[in-house]
C-alpha positions as CSV (number, residue, x, y, z in Angstrom):
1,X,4.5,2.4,-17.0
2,X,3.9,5.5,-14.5
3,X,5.6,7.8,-12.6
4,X,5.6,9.4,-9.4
5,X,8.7,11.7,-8.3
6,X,11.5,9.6,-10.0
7,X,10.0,6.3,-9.9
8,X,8.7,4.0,-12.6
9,X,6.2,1.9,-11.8
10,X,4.9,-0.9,-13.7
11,X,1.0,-1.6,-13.0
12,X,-0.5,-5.3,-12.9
13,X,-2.9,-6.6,-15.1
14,X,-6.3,-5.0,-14.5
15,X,-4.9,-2.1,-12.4
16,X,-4.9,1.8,-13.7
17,X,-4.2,5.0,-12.4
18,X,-7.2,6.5,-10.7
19,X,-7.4,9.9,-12.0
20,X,-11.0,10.1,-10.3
21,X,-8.6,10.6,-6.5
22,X,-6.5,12.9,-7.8
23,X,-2.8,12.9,-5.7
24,X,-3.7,14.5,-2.4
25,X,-0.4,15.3,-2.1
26,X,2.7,15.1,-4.6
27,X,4.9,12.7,-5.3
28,X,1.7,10.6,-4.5
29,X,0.4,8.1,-7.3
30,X,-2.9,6.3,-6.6
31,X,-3.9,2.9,-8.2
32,X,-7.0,1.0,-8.7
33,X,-8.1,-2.7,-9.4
34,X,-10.6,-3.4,-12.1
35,X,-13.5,-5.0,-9.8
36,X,-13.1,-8.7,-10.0
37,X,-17.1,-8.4,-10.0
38,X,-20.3,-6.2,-9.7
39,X,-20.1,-7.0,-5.8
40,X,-16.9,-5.9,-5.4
41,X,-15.5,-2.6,-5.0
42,X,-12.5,-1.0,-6.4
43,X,-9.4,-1.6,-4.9
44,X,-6.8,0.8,-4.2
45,X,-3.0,1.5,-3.8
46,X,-1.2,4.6,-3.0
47,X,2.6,5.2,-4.4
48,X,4.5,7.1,-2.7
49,X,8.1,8.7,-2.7
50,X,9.6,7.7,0.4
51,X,12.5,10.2,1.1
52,X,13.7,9.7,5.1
53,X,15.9,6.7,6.3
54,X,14.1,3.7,7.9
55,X,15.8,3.8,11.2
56,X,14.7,0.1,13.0
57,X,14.3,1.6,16.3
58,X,13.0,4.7,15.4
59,X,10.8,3.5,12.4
60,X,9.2,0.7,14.9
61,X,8.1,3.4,17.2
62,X,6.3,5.5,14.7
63,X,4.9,3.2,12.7
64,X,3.2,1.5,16.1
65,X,1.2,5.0,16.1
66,X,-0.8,4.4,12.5
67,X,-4.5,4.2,12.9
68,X,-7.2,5.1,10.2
69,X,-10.6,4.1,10.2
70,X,-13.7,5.0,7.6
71,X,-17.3,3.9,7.9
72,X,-17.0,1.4,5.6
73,X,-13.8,-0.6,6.2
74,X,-14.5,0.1,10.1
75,X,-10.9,0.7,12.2
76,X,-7.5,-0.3,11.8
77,X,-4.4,-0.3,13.6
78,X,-0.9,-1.4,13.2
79,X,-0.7,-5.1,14.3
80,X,2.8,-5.9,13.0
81,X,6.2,-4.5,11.5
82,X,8.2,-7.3,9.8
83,X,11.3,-7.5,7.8
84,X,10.6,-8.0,4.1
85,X,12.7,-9.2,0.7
86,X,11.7,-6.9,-2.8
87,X,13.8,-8.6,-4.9
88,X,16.9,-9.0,-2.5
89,X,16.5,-5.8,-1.1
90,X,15.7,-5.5,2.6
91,X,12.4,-3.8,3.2
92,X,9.0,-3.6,5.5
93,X,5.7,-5.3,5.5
94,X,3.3,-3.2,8.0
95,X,0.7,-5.4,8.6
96,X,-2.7,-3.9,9.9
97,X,-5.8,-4.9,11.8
98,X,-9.1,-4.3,11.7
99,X,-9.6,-3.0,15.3
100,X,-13.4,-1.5,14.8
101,X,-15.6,-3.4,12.0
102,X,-17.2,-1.5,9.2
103,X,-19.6,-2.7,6.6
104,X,-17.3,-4.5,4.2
105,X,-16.2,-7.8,3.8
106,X,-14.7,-9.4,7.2
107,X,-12.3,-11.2,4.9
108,X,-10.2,-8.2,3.9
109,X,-6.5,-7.4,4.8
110,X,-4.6,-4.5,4.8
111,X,-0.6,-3.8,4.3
112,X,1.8,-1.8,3.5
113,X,5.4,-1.6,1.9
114,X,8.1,0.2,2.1
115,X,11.3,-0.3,0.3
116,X,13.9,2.4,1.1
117,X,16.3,1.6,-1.1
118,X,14.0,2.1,-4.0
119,X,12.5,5.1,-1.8
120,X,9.1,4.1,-2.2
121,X,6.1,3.2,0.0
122,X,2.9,1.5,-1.4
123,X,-0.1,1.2,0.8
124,X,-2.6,-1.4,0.2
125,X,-5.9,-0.3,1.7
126,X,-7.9,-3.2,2.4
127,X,-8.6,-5.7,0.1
128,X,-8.9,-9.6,-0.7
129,X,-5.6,-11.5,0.4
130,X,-5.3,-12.2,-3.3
131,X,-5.0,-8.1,-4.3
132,X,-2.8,-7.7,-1.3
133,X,-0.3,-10.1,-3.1
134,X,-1.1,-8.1,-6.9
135,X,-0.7,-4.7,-4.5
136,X,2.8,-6.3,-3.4
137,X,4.1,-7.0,-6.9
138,X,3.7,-3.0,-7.5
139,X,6.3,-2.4,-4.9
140,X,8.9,-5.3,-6.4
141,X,8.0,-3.1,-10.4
142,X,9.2,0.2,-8.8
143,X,12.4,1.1,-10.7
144,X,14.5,4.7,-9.7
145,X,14.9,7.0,-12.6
């Protein structure tokens, strides 16, 4: 069990806190995926305290604006918003594309998930479709203190 702000969080099997990225920013707790092999990389998930309201209308319009890109991973932009279910709770799946390549993997995805009622926000940088799913059971384990 960890903590970030006044959230528990229970990790998956084979994921840890990465204490090599420390928090860039507090409440901010960063996660990492034991490699599945030599090959692959480290996966990782940032927690984060999520403290505004999720307004549809205005939460649709800003979230359209995310873009990141590295020289690995290549670019990615927003290519979807949709409604989500944690555990009855309504919530967001932000679902992004890969809009310049990089030198990973082609098959890698990349989401993220908020859950304001829980007040948290968990992004998945990109990974296999099968992390993505171990990355989305974080968000359904965060508890509020």
């Amino acid at each position: 069990m960890r903590s970030v702000g006044n959230l528990s969080v229970s990790l998956p099997n084979n994921w840890c806190e990465d204490h090599a990225r420390a928090a860039d920013r507090p409440p901010t707790l960063k996660l990492v995926r034991i490699p599945r092999s030599r090959s692959s990389g480290n996966t990782l998930a940032t927690i984060r305290r999520y403290r505004g309201e999720f307004d549809d209308d205005k939460g649709r319009s800003s979230v359209s604006l995310l873009k990141w890109s590295t020289p690995y991973y290549g670019g990615w932009e927003v290519d979807s918003l949709i409604d989500a279910d944690f555990g009855g709770e309504p919530g967001y799946e932000i679902r992004f594309k890969r809009s310049i390549a990089g030198s990973a993997n082609q098959d890698i995805v990349s989401s993220d998930f908020i859950a304001p009622q829980r007040h948290a926000w968990v992004s998945c940088s990109p990974m296999s479709p099968i992390d993505l799913a171990e990355c989305r059971g974080i968000i359904l384990s965060i508890k509020t203190e």
